[in-house]
N, CA and C atoms of all chains as a GROMACS GRO file, in nm:
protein
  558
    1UNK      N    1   0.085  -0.120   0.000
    1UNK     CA    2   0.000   0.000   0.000
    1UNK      C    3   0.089   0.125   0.000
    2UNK      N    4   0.052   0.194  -0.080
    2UNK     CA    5   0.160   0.304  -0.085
    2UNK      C    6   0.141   0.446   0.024
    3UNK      N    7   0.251   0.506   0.039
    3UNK     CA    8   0.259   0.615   0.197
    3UNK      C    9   0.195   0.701   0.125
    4UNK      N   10   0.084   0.744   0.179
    4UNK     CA   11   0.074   0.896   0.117
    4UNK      C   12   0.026   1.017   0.207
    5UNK      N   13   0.099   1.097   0.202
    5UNK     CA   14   0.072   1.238   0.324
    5UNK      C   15  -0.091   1.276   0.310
    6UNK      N   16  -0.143   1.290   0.417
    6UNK     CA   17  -0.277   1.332   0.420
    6UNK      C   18  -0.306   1.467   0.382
    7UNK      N   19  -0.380   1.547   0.366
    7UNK     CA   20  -0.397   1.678   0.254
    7UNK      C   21  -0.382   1.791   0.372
    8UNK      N   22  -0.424   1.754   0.507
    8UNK     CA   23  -0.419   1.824   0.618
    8UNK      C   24  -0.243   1.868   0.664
    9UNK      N   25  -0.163   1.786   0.613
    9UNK     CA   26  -0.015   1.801   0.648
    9UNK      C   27   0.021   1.882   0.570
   10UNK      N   28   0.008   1.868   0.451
   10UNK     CA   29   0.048   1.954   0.307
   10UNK      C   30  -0.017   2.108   0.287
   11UNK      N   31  -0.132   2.109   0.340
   11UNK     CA   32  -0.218   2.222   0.348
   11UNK      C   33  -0.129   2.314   0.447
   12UNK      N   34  -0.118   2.258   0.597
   12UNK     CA   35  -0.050   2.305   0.698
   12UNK      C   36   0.111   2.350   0.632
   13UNK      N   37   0.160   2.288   0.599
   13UNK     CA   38   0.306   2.308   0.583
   13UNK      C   39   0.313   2.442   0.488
   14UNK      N   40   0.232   2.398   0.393
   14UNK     CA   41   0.180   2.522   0.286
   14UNK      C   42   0.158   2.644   0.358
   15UNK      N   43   0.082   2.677   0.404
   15UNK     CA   44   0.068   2.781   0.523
   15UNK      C   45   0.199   2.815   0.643
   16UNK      N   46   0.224   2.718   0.676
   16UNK     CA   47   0.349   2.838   0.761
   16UNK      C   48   0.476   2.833   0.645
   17UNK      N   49   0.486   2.768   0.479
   17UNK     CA   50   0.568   2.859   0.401
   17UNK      C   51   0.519   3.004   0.359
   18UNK      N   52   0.388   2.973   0.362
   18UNK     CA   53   0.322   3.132   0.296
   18UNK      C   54   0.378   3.227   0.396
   19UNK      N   55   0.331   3.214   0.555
   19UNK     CA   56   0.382   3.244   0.671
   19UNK      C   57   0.436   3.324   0.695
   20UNK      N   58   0.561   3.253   0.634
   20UNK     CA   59   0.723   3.280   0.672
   20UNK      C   60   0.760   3.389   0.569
   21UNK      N   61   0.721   3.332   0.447
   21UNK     CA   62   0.769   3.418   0.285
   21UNK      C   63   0.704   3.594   0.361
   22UNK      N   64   0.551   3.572   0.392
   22UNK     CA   65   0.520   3.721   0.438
   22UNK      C   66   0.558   3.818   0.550
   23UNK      N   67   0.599   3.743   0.607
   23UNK     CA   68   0.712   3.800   0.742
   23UNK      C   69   0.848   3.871   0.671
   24UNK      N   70   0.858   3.776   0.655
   24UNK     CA   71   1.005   3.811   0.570
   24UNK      C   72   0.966   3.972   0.453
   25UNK      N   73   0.888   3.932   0.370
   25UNK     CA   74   0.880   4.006   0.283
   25UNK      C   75   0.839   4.178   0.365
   26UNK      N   76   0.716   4.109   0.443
   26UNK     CA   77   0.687   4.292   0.576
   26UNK      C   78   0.813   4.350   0.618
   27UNK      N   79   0.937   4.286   0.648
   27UNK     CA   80   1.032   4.286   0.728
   27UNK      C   81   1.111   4.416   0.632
   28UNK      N   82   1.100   4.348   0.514
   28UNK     CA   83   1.196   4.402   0.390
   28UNK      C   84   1.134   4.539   0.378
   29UNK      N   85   1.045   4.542   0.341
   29UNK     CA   86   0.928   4.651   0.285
   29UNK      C   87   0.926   4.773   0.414
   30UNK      N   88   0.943   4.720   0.482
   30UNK     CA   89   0.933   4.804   0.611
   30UNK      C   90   1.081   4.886   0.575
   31UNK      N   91   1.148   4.873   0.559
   31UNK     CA   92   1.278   4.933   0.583
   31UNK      C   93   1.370   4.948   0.689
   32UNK      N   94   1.325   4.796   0.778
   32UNK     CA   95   1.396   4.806   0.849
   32UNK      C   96   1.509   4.720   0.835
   33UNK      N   97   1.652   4.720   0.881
   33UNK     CA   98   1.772   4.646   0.831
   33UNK      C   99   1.729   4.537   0.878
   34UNK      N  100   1.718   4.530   0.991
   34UNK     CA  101   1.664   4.398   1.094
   34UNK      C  102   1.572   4.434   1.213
   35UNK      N  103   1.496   4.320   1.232
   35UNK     CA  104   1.383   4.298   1.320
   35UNK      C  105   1.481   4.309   1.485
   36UNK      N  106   1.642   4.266   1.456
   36UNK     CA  107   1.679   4.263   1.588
   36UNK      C  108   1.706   4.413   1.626
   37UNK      N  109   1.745   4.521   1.528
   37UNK     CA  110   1.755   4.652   1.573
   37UNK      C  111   1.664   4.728   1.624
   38UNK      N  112   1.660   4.834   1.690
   38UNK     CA  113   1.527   4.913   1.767
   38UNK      C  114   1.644   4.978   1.866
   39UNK      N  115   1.488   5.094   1.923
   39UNK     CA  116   1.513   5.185   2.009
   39UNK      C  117   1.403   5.157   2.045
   40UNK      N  118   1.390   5.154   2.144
   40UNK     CA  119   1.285   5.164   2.272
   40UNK      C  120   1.284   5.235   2.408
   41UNK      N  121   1.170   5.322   2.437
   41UNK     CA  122   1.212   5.376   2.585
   41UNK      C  123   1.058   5.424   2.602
   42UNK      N  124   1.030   5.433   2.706
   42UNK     CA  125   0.929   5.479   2.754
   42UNK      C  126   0.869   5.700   2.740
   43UNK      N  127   0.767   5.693   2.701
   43UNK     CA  128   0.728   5.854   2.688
   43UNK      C  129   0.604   5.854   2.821
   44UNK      N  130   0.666   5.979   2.921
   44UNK     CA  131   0.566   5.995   2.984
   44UNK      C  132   0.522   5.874   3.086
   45UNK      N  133   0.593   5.769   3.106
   45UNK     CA  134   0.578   5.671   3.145
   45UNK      C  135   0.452   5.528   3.069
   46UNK      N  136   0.486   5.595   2.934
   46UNK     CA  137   0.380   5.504   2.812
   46UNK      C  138   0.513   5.458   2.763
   47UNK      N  139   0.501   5.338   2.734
   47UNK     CA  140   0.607   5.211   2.656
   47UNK      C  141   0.584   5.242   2.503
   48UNK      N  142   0.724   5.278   2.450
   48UNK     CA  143   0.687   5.343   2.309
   48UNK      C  144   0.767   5.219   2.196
   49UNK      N  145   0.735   5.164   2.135
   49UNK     CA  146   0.812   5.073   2.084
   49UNK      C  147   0.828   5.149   1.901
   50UNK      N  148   1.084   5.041   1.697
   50UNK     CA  149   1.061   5.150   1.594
   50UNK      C  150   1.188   5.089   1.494
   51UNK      N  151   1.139   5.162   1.367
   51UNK     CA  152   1.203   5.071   1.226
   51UNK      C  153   1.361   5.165   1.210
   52UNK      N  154   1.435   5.131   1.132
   52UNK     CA  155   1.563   5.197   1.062
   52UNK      C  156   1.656   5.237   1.183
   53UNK      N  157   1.664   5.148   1.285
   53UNK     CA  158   1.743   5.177   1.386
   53UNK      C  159   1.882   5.148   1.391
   54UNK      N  160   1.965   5.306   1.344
   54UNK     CA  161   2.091   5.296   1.312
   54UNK      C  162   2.157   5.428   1.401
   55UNK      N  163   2.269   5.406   1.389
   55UNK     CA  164   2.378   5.516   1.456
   55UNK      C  165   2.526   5.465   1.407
   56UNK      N  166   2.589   5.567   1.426
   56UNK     CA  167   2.729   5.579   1.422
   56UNK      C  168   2.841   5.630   1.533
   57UNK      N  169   2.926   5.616   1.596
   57UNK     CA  170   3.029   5.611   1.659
   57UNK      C  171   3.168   5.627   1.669
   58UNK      N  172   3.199   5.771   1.743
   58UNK     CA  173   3.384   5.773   1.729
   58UNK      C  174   3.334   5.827   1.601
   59UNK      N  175   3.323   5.904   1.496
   59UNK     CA  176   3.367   5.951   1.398
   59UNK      C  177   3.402   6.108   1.460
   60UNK      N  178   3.500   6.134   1.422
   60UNK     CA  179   3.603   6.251   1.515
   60UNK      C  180   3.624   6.365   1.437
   61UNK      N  181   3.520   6.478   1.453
   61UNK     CA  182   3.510   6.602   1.394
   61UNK      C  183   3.603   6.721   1.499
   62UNK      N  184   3.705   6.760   1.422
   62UNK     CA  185   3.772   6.860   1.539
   62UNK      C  186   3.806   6.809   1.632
   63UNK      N  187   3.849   6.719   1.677
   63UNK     CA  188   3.943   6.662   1.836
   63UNK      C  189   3.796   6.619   1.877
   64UNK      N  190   3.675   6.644   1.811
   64UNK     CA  191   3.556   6.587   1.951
   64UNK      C  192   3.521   6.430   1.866
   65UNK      N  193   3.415   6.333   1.968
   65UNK     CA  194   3.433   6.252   1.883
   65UNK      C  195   3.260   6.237   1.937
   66UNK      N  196   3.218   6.162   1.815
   66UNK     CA  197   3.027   6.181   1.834
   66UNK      C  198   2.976   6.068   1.794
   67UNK      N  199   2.916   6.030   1.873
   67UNK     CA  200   2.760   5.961   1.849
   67UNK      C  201   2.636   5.986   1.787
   68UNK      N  202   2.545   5.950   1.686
   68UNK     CA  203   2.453   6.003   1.635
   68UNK      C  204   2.362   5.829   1.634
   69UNK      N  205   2.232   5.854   1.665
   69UNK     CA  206   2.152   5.729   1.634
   69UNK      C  207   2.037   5.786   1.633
   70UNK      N  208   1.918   5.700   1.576
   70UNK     CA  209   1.798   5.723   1.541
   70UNK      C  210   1.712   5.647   1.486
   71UNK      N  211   1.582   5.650   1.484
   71UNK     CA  212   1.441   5.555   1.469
   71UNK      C  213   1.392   5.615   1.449
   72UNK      N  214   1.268   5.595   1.330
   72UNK     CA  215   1.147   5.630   1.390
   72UNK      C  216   1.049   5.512   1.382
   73UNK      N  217   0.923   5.543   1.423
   73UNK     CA  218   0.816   5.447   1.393
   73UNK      C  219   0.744   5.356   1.294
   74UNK      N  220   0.713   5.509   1.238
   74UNK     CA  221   0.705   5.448   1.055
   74UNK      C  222   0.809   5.448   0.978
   75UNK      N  223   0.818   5.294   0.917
   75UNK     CA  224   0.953   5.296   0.834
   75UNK      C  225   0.942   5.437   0.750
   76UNK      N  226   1.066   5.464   0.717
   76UNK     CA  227   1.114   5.558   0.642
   76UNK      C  228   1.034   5.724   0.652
   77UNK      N  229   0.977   5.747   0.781
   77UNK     CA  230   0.888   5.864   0.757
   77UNK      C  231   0.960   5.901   0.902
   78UNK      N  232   1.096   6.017   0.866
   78UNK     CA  233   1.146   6.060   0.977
   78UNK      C  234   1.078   6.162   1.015
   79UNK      N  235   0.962   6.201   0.990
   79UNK     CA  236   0.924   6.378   1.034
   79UNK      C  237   0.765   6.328   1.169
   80UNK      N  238   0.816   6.232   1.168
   80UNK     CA  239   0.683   6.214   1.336
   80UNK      C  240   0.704   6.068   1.384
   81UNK      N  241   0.715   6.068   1.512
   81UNK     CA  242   0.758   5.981   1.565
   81UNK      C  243   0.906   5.915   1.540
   82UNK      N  244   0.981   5.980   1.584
   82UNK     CA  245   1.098   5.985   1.582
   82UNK      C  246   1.208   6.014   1.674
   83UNK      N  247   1.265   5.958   1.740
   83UNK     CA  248   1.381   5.981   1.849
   83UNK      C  249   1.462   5.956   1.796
   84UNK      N  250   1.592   6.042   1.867
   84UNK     CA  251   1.779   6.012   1.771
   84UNK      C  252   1.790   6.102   1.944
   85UNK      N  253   1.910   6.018   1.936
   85UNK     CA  254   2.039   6.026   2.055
   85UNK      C  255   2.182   6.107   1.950
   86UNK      N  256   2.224   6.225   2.060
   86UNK     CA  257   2.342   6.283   1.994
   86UNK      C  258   2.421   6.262   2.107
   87UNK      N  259   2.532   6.273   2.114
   87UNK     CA  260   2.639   6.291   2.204
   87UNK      C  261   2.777   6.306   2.168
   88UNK      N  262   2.861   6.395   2.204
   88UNK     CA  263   2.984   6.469   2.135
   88UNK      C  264   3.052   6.447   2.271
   89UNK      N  265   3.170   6.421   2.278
   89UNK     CA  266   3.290   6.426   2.363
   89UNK      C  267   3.406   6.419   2.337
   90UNK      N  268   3.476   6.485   2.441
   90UNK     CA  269   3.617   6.536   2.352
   90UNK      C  270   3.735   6.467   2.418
   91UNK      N  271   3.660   6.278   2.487
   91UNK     CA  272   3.731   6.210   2.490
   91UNK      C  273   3.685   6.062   2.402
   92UNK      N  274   3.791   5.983   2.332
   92UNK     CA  275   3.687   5.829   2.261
   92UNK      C  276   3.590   5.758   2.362
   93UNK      N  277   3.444   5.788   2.280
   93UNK     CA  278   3.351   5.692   2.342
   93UNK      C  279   3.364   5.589   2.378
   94UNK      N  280   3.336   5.522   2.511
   94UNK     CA  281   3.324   5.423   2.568
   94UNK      C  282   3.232   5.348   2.617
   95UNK      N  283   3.214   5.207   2.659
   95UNK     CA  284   3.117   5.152   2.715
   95UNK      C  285   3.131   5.179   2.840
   96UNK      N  286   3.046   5.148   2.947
   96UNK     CA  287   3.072   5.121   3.081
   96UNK      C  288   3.057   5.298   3.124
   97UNK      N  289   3.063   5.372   3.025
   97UNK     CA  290   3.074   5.528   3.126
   97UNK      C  291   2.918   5.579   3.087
   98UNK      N  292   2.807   5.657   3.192
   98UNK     CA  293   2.722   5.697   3.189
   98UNK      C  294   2.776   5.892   3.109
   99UNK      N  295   2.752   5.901   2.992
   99UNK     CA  296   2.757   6.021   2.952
   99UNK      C  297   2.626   6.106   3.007
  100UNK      N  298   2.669   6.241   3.030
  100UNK     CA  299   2.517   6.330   3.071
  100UNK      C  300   2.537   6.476   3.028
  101UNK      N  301   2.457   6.568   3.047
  101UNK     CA  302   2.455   6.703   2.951
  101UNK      C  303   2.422   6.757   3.090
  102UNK      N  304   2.530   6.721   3.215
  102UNK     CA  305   2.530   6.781   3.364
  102UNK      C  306   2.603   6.789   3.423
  103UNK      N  307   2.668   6.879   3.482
  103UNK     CA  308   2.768   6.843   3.618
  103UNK      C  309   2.802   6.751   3.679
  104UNK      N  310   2.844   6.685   3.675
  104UNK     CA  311   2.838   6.557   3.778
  104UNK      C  312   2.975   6.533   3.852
  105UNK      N  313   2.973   6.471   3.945
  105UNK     CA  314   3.075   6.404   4.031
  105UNK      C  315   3.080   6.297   4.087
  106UNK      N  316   2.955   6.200   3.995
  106UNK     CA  317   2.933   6.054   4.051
  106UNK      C  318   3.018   5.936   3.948
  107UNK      N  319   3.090   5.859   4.051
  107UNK     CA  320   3.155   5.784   3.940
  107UNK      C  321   3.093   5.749   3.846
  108UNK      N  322   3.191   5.694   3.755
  108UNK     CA  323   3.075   5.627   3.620
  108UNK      C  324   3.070   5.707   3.515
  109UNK      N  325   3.042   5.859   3.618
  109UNK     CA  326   2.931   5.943   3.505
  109UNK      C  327   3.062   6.055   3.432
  110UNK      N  328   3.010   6.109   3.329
  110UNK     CA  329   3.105   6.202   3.251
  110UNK      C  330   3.019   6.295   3.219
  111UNK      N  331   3.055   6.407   3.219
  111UNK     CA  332   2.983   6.520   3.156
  111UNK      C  333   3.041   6.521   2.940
  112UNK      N  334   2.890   6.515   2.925
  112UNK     CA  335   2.983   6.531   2.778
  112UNK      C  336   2.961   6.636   2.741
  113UNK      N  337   3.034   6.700   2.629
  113UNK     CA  338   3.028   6.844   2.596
  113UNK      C  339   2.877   6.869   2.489
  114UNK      N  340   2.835   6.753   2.482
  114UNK     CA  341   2.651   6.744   2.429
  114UNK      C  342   2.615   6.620   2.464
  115UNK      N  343   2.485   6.602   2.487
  115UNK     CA  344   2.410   6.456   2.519
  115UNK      C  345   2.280   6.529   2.504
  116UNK      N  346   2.232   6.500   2.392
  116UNK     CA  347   2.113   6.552   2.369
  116UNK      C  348   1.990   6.369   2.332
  117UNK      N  349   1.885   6.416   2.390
  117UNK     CA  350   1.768   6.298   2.359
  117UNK      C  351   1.645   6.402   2.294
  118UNK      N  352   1.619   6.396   2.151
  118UNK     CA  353   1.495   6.450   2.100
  118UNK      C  354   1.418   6.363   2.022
  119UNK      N  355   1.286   6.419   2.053
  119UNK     CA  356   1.187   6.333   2.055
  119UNK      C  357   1.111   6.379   1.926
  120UNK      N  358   1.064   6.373   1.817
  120UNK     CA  359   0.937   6.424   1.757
  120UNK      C  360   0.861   6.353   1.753
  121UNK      N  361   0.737   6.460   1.808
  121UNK     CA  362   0.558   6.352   1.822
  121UNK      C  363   0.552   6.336   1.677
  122UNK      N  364   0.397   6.300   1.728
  122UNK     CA  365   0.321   6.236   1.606
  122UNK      C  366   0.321   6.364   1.511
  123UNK      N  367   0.251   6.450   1.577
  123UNK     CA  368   0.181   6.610   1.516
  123UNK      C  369   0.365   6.636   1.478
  124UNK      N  370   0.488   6.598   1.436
  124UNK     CA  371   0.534   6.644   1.399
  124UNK      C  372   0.608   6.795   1.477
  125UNK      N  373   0.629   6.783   1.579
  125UNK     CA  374   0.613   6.885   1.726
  125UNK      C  375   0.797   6.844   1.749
  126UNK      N  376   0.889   6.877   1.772
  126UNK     CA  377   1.017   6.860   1.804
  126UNK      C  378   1.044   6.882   1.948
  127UNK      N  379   1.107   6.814   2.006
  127UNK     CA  380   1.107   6.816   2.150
  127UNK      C  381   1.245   6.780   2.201
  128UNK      N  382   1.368   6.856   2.254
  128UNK     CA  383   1.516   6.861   2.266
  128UNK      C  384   1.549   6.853   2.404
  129UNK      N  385   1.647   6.785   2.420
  129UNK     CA  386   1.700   6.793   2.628
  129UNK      C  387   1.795   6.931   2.576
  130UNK      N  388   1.836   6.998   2.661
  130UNK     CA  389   1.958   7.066   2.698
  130UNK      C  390   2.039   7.088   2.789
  131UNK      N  391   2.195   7.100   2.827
  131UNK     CA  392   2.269   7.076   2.881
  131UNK      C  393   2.230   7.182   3.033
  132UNK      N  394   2.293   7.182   3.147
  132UNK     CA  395   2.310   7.292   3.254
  132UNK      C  396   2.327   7.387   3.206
  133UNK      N  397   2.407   7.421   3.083
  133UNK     CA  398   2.459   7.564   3.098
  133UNK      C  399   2.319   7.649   3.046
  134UNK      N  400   2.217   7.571   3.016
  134UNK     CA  401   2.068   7.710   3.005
  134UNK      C  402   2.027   7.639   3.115
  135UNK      N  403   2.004   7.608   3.238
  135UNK     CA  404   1.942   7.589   3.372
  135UNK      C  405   1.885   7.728   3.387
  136UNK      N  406   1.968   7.844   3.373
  136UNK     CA  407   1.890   7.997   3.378
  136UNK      C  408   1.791   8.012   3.344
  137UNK      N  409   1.724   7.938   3.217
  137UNK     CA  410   1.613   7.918   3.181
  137UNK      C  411   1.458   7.805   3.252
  138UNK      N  412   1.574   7.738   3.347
  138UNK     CA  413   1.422   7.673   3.430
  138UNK      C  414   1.456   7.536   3.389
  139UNK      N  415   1.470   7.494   3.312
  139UNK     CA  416   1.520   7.344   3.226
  139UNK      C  417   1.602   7.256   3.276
  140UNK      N  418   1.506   7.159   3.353
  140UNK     CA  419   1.608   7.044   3.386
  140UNK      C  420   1.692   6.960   3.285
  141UNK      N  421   1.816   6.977   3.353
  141UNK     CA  422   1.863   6.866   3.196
  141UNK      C  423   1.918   6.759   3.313
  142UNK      N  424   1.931   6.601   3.203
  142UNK     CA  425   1.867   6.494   3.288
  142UNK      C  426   1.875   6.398   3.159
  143UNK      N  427   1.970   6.422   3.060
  143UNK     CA  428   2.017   6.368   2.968
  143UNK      C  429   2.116   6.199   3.055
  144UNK      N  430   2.083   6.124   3.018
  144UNK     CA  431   2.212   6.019   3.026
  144UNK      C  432   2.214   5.924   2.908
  145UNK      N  433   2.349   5.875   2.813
  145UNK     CA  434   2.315   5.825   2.754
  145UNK      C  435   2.473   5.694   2.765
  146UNK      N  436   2.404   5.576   2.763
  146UNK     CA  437   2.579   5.516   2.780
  146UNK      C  438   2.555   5.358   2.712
  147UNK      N  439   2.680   5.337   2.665
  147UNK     CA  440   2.704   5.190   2.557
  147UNK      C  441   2.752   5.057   2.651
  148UNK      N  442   2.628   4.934   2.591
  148UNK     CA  443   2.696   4.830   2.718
  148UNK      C  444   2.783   4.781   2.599
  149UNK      N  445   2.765   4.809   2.462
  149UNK     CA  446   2.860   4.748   2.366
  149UNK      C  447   2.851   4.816   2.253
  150UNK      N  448   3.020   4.837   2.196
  150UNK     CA  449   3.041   4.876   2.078
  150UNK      C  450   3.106   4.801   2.000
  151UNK      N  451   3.031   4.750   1.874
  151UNK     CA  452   3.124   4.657   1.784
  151UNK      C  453   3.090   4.728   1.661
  152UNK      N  454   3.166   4.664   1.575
  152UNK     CA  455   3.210   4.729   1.454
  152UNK      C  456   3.062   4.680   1.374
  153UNK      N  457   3.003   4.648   1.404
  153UNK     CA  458   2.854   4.597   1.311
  153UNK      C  459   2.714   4.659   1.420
  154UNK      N  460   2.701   4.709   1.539
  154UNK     CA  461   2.596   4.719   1.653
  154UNK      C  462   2.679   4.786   1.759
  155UNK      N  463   2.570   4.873   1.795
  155UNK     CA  464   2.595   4.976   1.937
  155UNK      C  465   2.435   4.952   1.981
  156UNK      N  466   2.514   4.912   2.125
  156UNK     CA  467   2.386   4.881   2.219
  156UNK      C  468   2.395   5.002   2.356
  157UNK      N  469   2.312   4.997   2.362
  157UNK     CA  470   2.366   5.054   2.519
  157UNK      C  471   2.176   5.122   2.578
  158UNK      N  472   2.219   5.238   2.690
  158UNK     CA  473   2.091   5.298   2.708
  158UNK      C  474   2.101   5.443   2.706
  159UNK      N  475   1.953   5.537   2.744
  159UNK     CA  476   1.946   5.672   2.783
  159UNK      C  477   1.804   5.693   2.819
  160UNK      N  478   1.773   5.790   2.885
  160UNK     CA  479   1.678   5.877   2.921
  160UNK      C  480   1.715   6.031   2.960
  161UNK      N  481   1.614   6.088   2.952
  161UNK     CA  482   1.642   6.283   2.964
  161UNK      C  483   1.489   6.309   2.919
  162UNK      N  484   1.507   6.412   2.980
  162UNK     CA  485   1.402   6.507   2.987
  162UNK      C  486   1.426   6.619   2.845
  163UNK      N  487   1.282   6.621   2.759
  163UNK     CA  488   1.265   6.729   2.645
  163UNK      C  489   1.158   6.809   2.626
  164UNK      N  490   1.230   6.923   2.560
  164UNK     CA  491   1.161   7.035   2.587
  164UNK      C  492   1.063   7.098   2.439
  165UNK      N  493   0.959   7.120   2.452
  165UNK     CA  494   0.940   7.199   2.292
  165UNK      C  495   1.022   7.341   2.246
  166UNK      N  496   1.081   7.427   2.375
  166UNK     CA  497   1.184   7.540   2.357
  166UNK      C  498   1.224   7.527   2.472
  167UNK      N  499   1.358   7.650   2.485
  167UNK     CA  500   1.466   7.628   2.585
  167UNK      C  501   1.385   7.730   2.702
  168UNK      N  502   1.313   7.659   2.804
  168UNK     CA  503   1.202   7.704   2.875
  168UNK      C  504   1.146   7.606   2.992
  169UNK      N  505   1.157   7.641   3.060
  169UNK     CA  506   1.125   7.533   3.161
  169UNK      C  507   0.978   7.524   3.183
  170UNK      N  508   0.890   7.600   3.190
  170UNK     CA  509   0.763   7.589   3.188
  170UNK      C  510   0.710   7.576   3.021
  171UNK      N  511   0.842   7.525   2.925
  171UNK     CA  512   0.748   7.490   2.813
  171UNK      C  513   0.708   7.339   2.825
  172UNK      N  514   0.580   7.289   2.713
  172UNK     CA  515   0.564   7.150   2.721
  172UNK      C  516   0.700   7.080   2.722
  173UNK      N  517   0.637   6.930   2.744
  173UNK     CA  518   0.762   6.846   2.792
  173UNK      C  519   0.766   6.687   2.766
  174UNK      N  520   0.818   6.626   2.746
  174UNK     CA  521   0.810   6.498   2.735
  174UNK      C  522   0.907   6.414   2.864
  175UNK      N  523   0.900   6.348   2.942
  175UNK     CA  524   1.035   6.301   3.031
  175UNK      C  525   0.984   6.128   2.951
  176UNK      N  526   1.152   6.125   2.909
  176UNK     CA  527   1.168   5.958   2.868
  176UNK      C  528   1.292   5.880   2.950
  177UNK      N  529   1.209   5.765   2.986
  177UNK     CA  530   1.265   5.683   3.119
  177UNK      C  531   1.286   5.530   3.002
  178UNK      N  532   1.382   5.454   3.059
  178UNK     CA  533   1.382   5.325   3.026
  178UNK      C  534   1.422   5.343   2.916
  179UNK      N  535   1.517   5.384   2.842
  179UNK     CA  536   1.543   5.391   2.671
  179UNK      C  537   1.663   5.272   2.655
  180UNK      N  538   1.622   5.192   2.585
  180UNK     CA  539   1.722   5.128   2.500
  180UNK      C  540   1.753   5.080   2.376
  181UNK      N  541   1.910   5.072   2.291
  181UNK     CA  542   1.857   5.121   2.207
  181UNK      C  543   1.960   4.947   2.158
  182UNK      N  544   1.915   4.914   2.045
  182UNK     CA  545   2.005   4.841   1.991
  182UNK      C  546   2.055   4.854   1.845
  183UNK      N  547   2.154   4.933   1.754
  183UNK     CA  548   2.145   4.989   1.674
  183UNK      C  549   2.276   4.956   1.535
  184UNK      N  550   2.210   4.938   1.433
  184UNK     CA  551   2.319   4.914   1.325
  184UNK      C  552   2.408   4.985   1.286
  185UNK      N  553   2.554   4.993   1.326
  185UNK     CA  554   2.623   5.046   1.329
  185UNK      C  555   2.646   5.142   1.121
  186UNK      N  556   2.677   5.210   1.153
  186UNK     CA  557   2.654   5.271   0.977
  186UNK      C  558   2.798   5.355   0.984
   0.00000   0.00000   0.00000
């Protein structure tokens, strides 16, 4: 009997590549160099990210 | 906040300066926007608290600028300034200092108090907790 992946695995996997590709791509578009760079500090005692 | 970069030690006239900056919306520097300056007319270091004050507490250095400005949303500019306008009412309350400098990232922290003019009863912003982690350029 032959292996065959159920449509629920393939569907899933499909989705966190889409996922990933759109993260990535926001990341770019944004202009930021990297997601690890930032400034952060608080205004007024409000958390300003 | 997006485009978070600065530079370090580049040595104009015997002083040597820091410049960094963000803002919120990628690429739209005119609101929401903070940048750290700081000029000293010894090489920047980690481990030393720079400030735009008198001081006599270890650690700390007076630098010959340490400025934290802020622009709101409305596009509104908002600047620390050093003791020497205190005549004017203006706490300054600038600190800004590096836990690391490498040739690719400058990390470190700051907070200070900013002003919309050099005025002590003008509006104000006080920013606490700042840290920054930034691509060295």
């Amino acid at each position: 009997m032959p292996l065959t992946r159920p449509k629920s695995v393939l569907i899933t996997l499909s989705l966190l590549i889409l996922f990933t590709a759109c993260k990535r791509d926001s990341a770019n578009n944004s202009g930021s160099t990297s997601l690890d760079y930032y400034i952060k500090f608080t205004l007024d005692g409000n958390d300003q990210l | 906040m997006y485009n978070a970069e600065g530079n370090v030690n580049a040595n104009a006239g015997g002083n040597y300066i820091f410049t960094g900056a963000a803002v919120k919306v990628a690429k739209f520097a005119t609101s929401n926007n903070l940048a750290l300056s700081l000029t000293s007319v010894t090489q920047i270091k980690t481990n030393i608290t720079y400030v735009n004050y008198a001081t006599t507490t270890a650690g700390n250095e007076r630098a010959a600028l340490a400025t934290v400005s802020y622009i709101d949303p409305s596009s509104i500019s908002f600047n620390s300034w050093g003791d020497e306008y205190k005549s004017f009412g203006i706490i300054s309350a600038s600190k800004i200092s590096f836990s690391e400098i490498t040739t690719t990232d400058l990390k470190g922290s700051f907070s200070g108090t900013s002003y919309k003019s050099i005025n002590g009863t003008a509006e104000k912003h006080i920013i606490t907790k700042g840290e920054f982690n930034l691509k060295r350029r």
